[in-house]
C-alpha positions as CSV (number, residue, x, y, z in Angstrom):
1,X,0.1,15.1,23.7
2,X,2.2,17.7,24.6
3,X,6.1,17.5,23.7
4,X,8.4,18.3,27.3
5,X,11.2,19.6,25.4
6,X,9.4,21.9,22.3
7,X,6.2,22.4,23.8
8,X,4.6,21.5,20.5
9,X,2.0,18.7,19.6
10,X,3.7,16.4,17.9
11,X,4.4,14.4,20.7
12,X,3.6,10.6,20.3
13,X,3.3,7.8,23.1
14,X,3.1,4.3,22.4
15,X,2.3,2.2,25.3
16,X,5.3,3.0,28.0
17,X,8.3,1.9,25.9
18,X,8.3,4.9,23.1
19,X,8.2,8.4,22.9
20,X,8.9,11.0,20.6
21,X,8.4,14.4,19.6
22,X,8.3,14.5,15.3
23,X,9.4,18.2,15.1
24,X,12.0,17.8,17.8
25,X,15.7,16.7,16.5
26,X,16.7,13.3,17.0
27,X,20.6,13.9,17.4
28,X,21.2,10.6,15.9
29,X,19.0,10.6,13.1
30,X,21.2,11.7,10.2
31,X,23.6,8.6,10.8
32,X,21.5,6.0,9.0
33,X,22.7,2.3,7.5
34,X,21.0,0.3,5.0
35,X,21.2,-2.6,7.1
36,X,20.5,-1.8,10.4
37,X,19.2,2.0,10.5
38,X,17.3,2.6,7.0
39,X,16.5,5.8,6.4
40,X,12.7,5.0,5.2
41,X,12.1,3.6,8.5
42,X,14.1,6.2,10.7
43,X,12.1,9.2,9.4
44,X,9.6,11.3,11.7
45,X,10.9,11.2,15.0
46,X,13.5,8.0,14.9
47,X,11.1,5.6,16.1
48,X,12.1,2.6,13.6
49,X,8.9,-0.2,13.4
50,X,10.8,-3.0,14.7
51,X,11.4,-1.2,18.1
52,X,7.4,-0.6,18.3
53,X,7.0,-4.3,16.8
54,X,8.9,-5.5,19.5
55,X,8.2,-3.4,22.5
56,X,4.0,-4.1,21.7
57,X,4.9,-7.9,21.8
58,X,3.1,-8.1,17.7
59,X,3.5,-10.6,15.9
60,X,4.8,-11.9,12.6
61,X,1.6,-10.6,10.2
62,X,0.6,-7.8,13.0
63,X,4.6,-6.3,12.5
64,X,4.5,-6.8,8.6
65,X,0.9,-4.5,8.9
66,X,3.4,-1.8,10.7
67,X,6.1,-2.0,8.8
68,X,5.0,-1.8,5.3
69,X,2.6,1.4,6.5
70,X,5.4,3.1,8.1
71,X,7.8,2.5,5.2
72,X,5.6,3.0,2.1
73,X,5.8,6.6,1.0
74,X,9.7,6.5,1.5
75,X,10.4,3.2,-0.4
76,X,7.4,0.5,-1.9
77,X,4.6,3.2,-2.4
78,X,1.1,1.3,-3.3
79,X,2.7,-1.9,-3.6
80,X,3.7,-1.6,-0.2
81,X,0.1,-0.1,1.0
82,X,-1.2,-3.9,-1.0
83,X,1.0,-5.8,1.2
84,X,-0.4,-4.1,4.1
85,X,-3.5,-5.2,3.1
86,X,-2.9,-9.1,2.2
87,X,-1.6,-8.7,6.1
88,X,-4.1,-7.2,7.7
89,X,-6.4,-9.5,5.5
90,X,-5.1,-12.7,7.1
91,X,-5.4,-10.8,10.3
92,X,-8.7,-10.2,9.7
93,X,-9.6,-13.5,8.8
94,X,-7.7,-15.4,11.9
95,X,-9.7,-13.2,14.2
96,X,-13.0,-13.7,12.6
97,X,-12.3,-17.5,12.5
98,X,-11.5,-17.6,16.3
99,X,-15.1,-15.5,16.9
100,X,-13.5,-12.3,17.4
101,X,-15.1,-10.3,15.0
């Protein structure tokens, strides 16, 4: 998708809730907290995982799939990626077990 302000490509849509460009400057992104604005989940265009999480209505294992993604080459690296995995594992398993697979 096309970016409105840069013209470039790295535009990204997520339902109607978030958008972003990844090249563009986010003018608040250099004012990050380890609490409430962490830098490994801020990077690439601002859009933190908890904002997505929340605005796609996921829940608690669907979210923990997100976050741990988003966040693993900035902070848990593989180990991360593996809790990813034991998430979308159960995920996998709960759909299969209510015949959605």
């Amino acid at each position: 998708m096309t970016c409105p302000e840069c013209g470039g490509n790295n535009y990204v849509k997520h339902g109607d809730e978030i958008k972003a460009c990844n090249a563009c400057p986010t003018p608040d992104i250099d004012e990050f907290d380890p609490i409430s604005r962490p830098r490994h989940y801020v990077k690439g265009g601002g859009i933190e995982p908890l904002d997505f999480i929340t605005s796609r209505g996921l829940d608690f294992v669907e979210g923990n799939i997100i976050k741990y993604v988003v966040r693993y080459q900035e902070k848990g690296g593989t180990v991360d990626l593996e809790k990813a995995r034991f998430y979308l594992d159960r995920l996998i398993k709960k759909e299969l077990e209510q015949g959605n697979g």
